[in-house]
Structures are given as C-alpha cells and as structure tokens.
C-alpha positions as CSV (number, residue, x, y, z in Angstrom):
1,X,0.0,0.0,0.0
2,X,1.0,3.6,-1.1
3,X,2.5,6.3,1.3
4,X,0.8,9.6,1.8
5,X,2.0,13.1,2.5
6,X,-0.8,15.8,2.9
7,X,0.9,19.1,2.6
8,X,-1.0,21.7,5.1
9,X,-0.4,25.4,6.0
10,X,-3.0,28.7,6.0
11,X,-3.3,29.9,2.2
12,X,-0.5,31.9,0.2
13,X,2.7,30.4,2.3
14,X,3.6,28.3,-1.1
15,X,2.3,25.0,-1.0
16,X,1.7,24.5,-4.1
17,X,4.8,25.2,-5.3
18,X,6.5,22.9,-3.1
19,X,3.6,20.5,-4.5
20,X,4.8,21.7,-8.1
21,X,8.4,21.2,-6.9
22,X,7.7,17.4,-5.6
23,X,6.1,16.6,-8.7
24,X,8.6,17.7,-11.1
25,X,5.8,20.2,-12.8
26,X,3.9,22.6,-12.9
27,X,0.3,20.4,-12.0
28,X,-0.9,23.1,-9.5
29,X,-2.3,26.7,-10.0
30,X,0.5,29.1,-8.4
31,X,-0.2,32.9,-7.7
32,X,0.3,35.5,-5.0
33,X,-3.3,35.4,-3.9
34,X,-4.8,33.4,-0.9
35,X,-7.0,30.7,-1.8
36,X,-6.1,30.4,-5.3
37,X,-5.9,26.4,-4.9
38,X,-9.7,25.1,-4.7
39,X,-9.5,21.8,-6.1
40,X,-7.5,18.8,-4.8
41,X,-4.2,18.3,-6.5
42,X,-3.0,15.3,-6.4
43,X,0.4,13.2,-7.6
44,X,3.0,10.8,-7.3
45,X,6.4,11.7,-6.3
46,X,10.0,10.3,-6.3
47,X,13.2,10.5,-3.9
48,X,16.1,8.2,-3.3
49,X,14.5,6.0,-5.0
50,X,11.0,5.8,-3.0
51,X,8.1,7.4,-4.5
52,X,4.7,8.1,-2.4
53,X,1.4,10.3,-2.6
54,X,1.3,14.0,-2.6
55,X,-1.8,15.9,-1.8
56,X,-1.7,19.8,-2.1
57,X,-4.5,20.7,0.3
58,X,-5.2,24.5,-0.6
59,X,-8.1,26.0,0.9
60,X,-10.6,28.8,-0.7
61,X,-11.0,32.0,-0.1
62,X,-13.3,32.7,3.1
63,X,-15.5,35.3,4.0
64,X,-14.9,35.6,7.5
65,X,-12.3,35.0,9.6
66,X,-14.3,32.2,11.4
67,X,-15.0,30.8,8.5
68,X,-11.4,30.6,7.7
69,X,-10.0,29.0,10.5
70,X,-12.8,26.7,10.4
71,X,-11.8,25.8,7.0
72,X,-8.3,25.6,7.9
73,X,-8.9,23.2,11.2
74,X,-11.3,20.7,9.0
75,X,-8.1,20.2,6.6
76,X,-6.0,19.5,8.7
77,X,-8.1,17.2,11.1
78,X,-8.6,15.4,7.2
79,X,-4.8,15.4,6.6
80,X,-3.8,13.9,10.3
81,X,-6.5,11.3,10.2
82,X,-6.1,9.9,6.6
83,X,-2.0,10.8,5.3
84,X,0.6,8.5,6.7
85,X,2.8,11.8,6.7
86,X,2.3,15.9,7.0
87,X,3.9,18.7,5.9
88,X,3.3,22.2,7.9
89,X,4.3,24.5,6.1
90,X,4.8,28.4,7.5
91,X,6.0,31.6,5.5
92,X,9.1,33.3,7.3
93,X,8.5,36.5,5.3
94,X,5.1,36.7,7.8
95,X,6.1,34.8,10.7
96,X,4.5,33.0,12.7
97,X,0.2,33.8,12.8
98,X,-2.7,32.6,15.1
99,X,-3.7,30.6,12.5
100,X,-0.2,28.7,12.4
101,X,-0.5,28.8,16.4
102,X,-3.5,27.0,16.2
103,X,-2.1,24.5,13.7
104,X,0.9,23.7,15.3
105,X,-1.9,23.1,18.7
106,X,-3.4,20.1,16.2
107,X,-0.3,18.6,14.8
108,X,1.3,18.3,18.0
109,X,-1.3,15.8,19.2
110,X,-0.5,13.7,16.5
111,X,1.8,10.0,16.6
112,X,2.4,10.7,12.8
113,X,5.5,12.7,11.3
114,X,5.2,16.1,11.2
115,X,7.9,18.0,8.9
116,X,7.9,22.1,9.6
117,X,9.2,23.5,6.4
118,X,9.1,26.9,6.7
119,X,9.5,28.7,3.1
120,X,10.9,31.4,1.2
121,X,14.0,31.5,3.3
122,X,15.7,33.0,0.6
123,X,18.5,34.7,2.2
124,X,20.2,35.0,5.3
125,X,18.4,37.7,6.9
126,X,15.4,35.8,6.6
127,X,17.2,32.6,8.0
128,X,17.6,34.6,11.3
129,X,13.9,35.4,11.5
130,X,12.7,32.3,10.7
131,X,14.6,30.9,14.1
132,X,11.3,32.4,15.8
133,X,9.5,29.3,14.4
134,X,11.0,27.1,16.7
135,X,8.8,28.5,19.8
136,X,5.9,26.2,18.0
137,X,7.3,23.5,19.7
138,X,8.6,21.1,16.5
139,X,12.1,19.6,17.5
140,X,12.9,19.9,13.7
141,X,12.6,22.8,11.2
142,X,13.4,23.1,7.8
143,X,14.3,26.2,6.1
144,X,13.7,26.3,2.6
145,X,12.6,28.2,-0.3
146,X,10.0,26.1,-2.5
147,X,10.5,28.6,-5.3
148,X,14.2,27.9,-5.9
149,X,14.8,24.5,-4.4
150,X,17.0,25.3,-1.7
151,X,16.3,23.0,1.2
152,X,14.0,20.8,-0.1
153,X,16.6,17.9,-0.6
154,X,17.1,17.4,3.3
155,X,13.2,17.8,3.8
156,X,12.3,14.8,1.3
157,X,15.5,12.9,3.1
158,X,13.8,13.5,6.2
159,X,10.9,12.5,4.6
160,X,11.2,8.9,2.6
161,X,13.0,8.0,5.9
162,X,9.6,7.3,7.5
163,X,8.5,5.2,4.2
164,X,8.8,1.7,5.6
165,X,8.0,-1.5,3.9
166,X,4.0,-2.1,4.8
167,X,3.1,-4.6,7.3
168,X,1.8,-7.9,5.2
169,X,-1.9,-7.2,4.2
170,X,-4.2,-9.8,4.9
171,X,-4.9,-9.8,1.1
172,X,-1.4,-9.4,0.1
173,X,-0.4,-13.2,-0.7
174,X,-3.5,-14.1,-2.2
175,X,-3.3,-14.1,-6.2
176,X,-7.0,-13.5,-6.3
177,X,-7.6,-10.4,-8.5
178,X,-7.9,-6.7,-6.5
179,X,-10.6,-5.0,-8.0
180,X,-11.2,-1.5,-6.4
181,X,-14.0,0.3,-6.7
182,X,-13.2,4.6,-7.1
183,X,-15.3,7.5,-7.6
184,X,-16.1,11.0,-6.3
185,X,-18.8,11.2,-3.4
186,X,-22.5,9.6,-4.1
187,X,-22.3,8.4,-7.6
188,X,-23.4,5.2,-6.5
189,X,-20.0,3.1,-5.5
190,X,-21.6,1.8,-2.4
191,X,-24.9,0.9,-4.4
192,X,-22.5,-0.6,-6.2
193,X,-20.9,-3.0,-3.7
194,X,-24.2,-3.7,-2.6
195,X,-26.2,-5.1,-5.7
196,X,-22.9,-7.0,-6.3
197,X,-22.2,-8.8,-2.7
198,X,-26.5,-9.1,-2.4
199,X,-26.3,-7.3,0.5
200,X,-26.3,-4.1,2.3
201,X,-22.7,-4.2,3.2
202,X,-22.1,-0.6,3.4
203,X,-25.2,2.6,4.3
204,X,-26.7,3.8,1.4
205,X,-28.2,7.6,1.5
206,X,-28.3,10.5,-0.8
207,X,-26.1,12.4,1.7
208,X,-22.8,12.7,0.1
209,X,-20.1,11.5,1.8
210,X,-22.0,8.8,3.6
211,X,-19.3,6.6,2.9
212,X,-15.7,6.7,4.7
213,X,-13.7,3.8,5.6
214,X,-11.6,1.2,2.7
215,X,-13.5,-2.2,3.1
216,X,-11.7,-5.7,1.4
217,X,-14.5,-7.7,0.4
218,X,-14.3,-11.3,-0.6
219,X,-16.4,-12.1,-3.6
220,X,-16.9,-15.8,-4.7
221,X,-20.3,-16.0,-6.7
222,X,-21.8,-16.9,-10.3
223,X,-18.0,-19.1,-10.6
224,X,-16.2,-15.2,-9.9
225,X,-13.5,-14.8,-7.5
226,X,-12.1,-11.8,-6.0
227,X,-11.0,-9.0,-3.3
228,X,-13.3,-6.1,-4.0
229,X,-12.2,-3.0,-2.7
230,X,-14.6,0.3,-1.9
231,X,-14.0,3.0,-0.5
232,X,-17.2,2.0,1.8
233,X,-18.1,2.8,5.6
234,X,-20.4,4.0,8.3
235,X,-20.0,7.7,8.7
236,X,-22.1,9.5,11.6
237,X,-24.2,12.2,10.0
238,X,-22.2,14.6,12.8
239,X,-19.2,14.2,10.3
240,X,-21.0,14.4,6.7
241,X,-20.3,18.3,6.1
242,X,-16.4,17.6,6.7
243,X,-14.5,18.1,3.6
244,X,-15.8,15.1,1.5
245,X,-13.8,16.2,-1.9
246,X,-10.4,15.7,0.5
247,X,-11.6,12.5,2.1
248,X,-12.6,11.0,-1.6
249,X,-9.2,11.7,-2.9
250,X,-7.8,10.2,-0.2
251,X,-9.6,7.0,-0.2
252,X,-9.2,6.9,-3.5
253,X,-5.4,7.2,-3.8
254,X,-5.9,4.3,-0.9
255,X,-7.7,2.0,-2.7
256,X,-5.4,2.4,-6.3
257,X,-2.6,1.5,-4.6
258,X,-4.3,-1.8,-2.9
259,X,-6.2,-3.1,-6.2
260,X,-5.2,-4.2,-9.7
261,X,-7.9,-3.0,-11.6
262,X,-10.3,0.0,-10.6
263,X,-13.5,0.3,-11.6
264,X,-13.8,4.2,-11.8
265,X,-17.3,5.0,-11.5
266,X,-18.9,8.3,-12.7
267,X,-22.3,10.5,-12.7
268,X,-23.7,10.0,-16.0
269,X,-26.2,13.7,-15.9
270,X,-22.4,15.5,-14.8
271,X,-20.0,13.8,-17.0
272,X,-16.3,13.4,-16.3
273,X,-15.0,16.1,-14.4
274,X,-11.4,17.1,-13.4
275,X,-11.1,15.2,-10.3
276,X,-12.4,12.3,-12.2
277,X,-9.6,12.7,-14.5
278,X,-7.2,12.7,-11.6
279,X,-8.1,9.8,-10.3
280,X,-7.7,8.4,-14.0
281,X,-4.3,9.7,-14.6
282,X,-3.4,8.2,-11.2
283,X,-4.3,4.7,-11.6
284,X,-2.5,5.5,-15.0
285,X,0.8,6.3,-13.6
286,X,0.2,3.4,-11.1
287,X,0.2,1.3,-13.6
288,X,-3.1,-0.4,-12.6
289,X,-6.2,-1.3,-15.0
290,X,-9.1,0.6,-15.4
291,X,-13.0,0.0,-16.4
292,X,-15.1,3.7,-16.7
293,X,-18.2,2.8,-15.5
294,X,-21.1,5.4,-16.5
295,X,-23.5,5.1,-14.0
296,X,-26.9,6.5,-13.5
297,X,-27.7,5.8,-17.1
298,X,-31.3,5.2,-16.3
299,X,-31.4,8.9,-15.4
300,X,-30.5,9.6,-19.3
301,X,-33.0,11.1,-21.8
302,X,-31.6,8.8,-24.9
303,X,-32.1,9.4,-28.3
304,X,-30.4,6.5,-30.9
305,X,-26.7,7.0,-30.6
306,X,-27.0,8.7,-27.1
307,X,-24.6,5.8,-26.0
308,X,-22.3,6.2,-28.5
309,X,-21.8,9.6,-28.7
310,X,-20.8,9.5,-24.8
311,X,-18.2,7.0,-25.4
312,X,-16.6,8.7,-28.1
313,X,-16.7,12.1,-25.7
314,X,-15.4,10.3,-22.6
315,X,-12.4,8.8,-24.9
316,X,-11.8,12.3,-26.3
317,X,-11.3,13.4,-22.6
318,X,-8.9,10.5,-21.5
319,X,-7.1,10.4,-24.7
320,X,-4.6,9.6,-25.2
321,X,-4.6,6.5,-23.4
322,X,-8.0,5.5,-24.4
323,X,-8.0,1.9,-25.0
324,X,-10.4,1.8,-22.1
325,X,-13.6,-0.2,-21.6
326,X,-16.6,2.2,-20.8
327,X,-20.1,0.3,-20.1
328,X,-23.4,2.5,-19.1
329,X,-24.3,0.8,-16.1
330,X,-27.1,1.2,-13.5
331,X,-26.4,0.3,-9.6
332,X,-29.5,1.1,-8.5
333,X,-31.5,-1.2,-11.3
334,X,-28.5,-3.8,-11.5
335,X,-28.2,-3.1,-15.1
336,X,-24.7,-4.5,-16.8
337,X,-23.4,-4.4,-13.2
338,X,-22.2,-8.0,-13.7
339,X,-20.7,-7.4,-17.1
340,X,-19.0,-4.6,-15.2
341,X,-17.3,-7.5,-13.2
342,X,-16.4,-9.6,-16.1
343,X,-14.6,-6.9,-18.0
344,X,-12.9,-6.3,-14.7
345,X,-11.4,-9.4,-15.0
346,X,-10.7,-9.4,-18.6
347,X,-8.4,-6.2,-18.2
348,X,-7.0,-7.9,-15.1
349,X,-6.0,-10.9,-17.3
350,X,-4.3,-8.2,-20.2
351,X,-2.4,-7.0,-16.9
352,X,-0.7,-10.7,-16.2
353,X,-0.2,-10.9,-19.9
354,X,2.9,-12.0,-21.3
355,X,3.7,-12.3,-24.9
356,X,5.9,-15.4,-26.3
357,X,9.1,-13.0,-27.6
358,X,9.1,-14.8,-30.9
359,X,5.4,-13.6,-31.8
360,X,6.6,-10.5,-30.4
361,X,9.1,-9.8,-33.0
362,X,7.1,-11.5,-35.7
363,X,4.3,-8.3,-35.2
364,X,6.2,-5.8,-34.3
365,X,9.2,-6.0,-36.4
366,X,6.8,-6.5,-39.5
367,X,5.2,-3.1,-38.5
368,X,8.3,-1.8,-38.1
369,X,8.9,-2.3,-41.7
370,X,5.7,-1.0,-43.0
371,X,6.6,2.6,-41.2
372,X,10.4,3.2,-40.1
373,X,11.1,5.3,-38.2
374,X,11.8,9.2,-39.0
375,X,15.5,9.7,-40.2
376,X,16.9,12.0,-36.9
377,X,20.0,14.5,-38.1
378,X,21.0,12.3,-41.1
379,X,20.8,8.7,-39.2
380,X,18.1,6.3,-40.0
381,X,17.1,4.3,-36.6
382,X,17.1,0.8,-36.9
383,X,14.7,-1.6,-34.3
384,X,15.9,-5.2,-34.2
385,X,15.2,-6.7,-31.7
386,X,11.6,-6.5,-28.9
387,X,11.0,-8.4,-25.6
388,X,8.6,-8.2,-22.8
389,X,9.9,-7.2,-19.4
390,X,9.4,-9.7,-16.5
391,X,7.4,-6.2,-14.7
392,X,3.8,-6.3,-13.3
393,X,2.5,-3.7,-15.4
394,X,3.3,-4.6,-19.1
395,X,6.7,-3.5,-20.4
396,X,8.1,-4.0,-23.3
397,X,12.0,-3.2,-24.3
398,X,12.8,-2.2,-28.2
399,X,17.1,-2.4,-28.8
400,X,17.7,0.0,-31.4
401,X,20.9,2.3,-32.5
402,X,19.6,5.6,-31.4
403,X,17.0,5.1,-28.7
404,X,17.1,8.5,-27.1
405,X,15.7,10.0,-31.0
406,X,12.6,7.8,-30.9
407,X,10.3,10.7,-30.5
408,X,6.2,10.6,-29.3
409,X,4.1,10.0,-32.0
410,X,6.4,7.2,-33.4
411,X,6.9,5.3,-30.0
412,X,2.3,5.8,-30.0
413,X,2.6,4.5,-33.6
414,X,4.2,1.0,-31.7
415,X,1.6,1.2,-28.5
416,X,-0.9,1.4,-30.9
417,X,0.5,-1.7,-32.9
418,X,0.5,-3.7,-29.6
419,X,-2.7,-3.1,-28.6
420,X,-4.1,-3.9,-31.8
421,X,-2.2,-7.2,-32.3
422,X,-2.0,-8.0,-28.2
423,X,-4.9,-7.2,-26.3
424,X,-4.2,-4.6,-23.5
425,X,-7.5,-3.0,-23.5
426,X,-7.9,-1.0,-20.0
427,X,-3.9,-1.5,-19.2
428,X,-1.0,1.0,-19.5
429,X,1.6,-0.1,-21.6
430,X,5.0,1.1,-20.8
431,X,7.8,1.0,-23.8
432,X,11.2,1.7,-22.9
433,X,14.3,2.3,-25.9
434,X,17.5,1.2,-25.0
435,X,21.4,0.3,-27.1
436,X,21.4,-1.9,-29.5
C-alpha cells in the first residue's frame, strides 16, 4: 500500500509550489493570492528512490475570519486522520500567525510525522527570522525556499526516511484479483458494492459523503473470485459536512494503490470532471487497469446514438490512453453491473499478460517495416530486436541504435501496434528504448 503526504499550512505560504516542486511540474495553479488552490491536486512523487502520494490541500478564499479557520482546522483534522505523513508548512516573510499557532496546537497531538518547512528563506536575513518558528514547539525545522529549491533535498530525506516496507496485508499473498472500486462522493459506488455482494454491506443515502472507511471484500459468486475494494463505511451524519472532496481523494489514492484493476465510477447527468480525471491519470501512472463505469444511465434522456456519442466524448477526454472499456451501467437497477465484473477481469488478465518474444518480433518488427522510423540528423534508426519485461505492469524493451531519438508520436505509432495485435484494453503499456 502507497504512502501519503498531505501538505497543510494557511493559504498563500507556497504550498503548491513545493507540491509543483515534488512533482517535477507545474500540476498546480501558483499565484500570490490566498486561496487560489480550490480543487485537490493530487500526484506521485520520487526521492532516493521511493516514490509516495502527494496531496496539495489549498483552501478557498473565506469570508470571514471564522469561516477561515474553520476551514483551515477541517483540513487538517482530514490530513492527520487519513496521510501517513504531514507537511506544515509556515511563510518566514510573515512569521508565525494565530492561524499557524493553532495548527501547530493540532499537529502536536498527532503520533504521525510532522515535517515544519518553513518557506521562502531566501537569504540569510530571513534565516535569522525564521529561528522564531522554533517556539511552535517542532524539534525539527526546515528552512527552505519552495520557489528555488533550496532545502528541499534534506526535507524529502527526512521525509522517505519514514517510508517503511508495509506490514503484510491480509490480502497481500492471495493471487485472487484486487478490483477496487473509485469515484467521487455519491455516484453510487456503495450501491454498487451492494447489488454485487446481495447485501447491504455498506449505508446507502443520498447524503454525500455517507461513505468513509476502505473495506476488502471477498467475492466468490456466479464461478467469480475476488478482493473487491470500496471506499465503503459507516460515517455518523455529525461528520458528513467535513470536507468530502479531501476525504474522496484520499480514499481513492488508498484503494489504487491496494487493487489491480479499478473500476472508476462516474455520474452520468455531470459527466467526467477534473477530479475524475485525476483519479484516471493516477491509476494511469500506477500502472493499474481501469473499467469507466457510466453510472446513472437510467437517469438519461436517450435518443439512438446517445450511448455512442458519450463514449466517443469520454475517450476524447482521456485520450490519449483511451483503449479503455466504458459500459453505461445502473447500480441502483442492476443493469450491466455483472458485465461490469467480467470486463474487470478481462483487463485484469491483459495485466498478467505475457507475450511469447518470438510472436513479439514477428508483429512488431513486420510493423516496423511498414513505417520506419523518421531519419533523426541524417541517421536512419534501426529496431531489431523487442522483448517483454518480466514487470507487473506490461513492459516492453525495443534495442535500437539511437534510442534517445525515438520521438512521441512514433513510439504511440508502436503502442498502438501492440494493442491492436496484443490485447491490452484497460492496461497501460509502458515502452522503454534502450542500445542496441
């Protein structure tokens, strides 16, 4: 299971650009105005080798100061409850505010690491100011300026020092396929679970949010066998006006890194939004399979191609990895729920699929010669030889003479010619060019 850092501070002391700076681009809005991050960002990072979860958890602009520490304190009750790691982070060119005061009061009660950076020490007077941080009772600060770099190096040591190998899952041995089951708050996933399993496994209401905690669920009916992951749980309706978009991406991020294949479910009447796209690009860059369920369908006025026109849409919006299976599905009427399951387990199979290196080279180097590849500063490039890579996501390596010249479109020319000759519908295909 992943590791999680939830980076936390009041608005406008620059986490986003340390969230920027993790991520190795520019993912998050960045400006010199409070609140300017409203929606979850979200990525992976890497560091000594270790990579783990970042959440940038930007707040909105209030309009009240009660209102804004309120808003502040829900965050980072979220962040201490559901990351494995936090972040403060405090702005020396301030100092230190009641509103730090008051997060420092939370984060000390906390067993989990807590990493004071405090930014834009950019120079030496400001290093001398920034000693007045230490009265907020953290035996460690960092002193660093997220706009240039300087100290975050000893911050992320600091950091993937707590990333220890997870204790053993009770899951973890099995080689039952890890479906998960991903979505933002009340499109139906626990309807979902339910209409599945036969049971009401997990509270169903129109209250968003209703759901909290990750359940595993063993699933052995109709000759199918599997761990079925959701984001499912009792919540007390005390908690359901807690910040559900922060808890959602959490869970999510959770449950990705625990499954093989996620069923990403969304609201048919709103259509893919951006954090559905996250979540997308996520399991993406995790390597794990993906089904877009479209559920609510029996909400939709259709006309003849209704369907079809949605699908091509949805791929339009994923592209370009959109060798995905999309079915219009109905959790509430059971409609294509079980077909949802079955394609589930088809992309799991593509996953676990290896390809015999001889029929390997037979397809590819044949499409090879059909369309070389462009001639880079007067040298033709020349493939000769593919293999698969003994990886859990699949991976194939092409030898060639220049592999650092193979250039985008020509290395999607050869995905393509994979997936049409292998079948790796719902999986990302990684291709890596190496000396001949």
């Amino acid at each position: 299971m992943g590791f999680t850092v939830a980076i936390v501070g009041r608005p406008n002391v620059g986490k986003s650009t340390l969230f920027n700076r993790l991520l190795e681009q520019r993912k998050a809005i960045v400006e010199d105005t409070p609140g300017v991050t409203r929606d979850r960002q979200y990525g992976i990072a890497e560091w000594a080798g270790k990579s783990f979860n970042v959440i940038d958890t930007g707040g909105f602009v209030p309009h009240s100061q009660d209102v804004f520490e309120r808003e502040i304190r829900k965050q980072v009750l979220i962040a201490v409850e559901e990351a494995h790691a936090i972040i403060f982070m405090c702005d020396a060119a301030t100092g230190i505010t009641d509103l730090d005061q008051s997060m420092a009061h939370i984060l000390r009660k906390t067993d989990k690491p807590v990493l004071l950076a405090v930014n834009k020490v950019d120079n030496h007077n400001r290093f001398l100011e920034a000693q007045e941080f230490y009265q907020l009772g953290f035996d460690k600060i960092h002193f660093l300026s997220s706009m240039s770099g300087s100290g975050t190096g000893e911050l992320l040591d600091e950091l993937v020092s707590h990333i220890k190998p997870e204790n053993e899952d009770a899951f973890e041995n099995t080689e039952l396929p890890k479906i998960s089951i991903v979505g933002q708050p009340n499109v139906g996933k626990s309807s979902l679970l339910n209409a599945l399993v036969g049971q009401e496994r997990t509270i169903v209401s129109d209250i968003a949010g209703t759901t909290r905690d990750t359940i595993h669920t063993h699933y052995n009916l109709f000759q199918k066998e599997f761990i079925l992951i959701d984001t499912a749980g009792i919540r007390r309706k005390s908690k359901v006006n807690q910040d559900l978009e922060f808890y959602s991406v959490i869970r999510a991020i959770k449950a990705l890194d625990e499954s093989d294949v996620c069923m990403l479910l969304i609201d048919a009447e709103k259509g893919i939004t951006q954090q559905d796209l996250n979540i997308f690009s996520l399991a993406e860059k995790k390597g794990k399979g993906i089904v877009l369920l479209v559920n609510k369908w029996d909400l939709m006025e259709k006309e003849t191609n209704t369907a079809k026109q949605y699908e091509k849409e949805l791929k339009n919006r994923i592209a370009p990895f959109s060798d995905v299976p999309i079915l219009f599905v109905s959790a509430k009427d059971k409609t294509r729920i079980f077909k949802a399951v079955e394609t589930a387990l088809d992309v799991f199979e593509n996953r676990q699929r290896k390809v015999p290196t001889s029929r390997l080279n037979e397809v590819m180097l044949k499409a090879i010669e059909s369309y070389h590849p462009p001639v880079v500063r007067g040298n033709p490039i020349r493939i000769k030889y593919v293999t698969q890579l003994p990886t859990v996501v699949p991976s194939f390596a092409f030898f060639c003479n220049f592999p650092e010249d193979i250039k985008a479109p020509y290395r999607n020319y050869l995905e393509n010619k994979l997936r049409e000759n292998f079948s790796f519908s719902g999986v990302p295909v990684r291709l890596f060019f190496r000396k001949k």
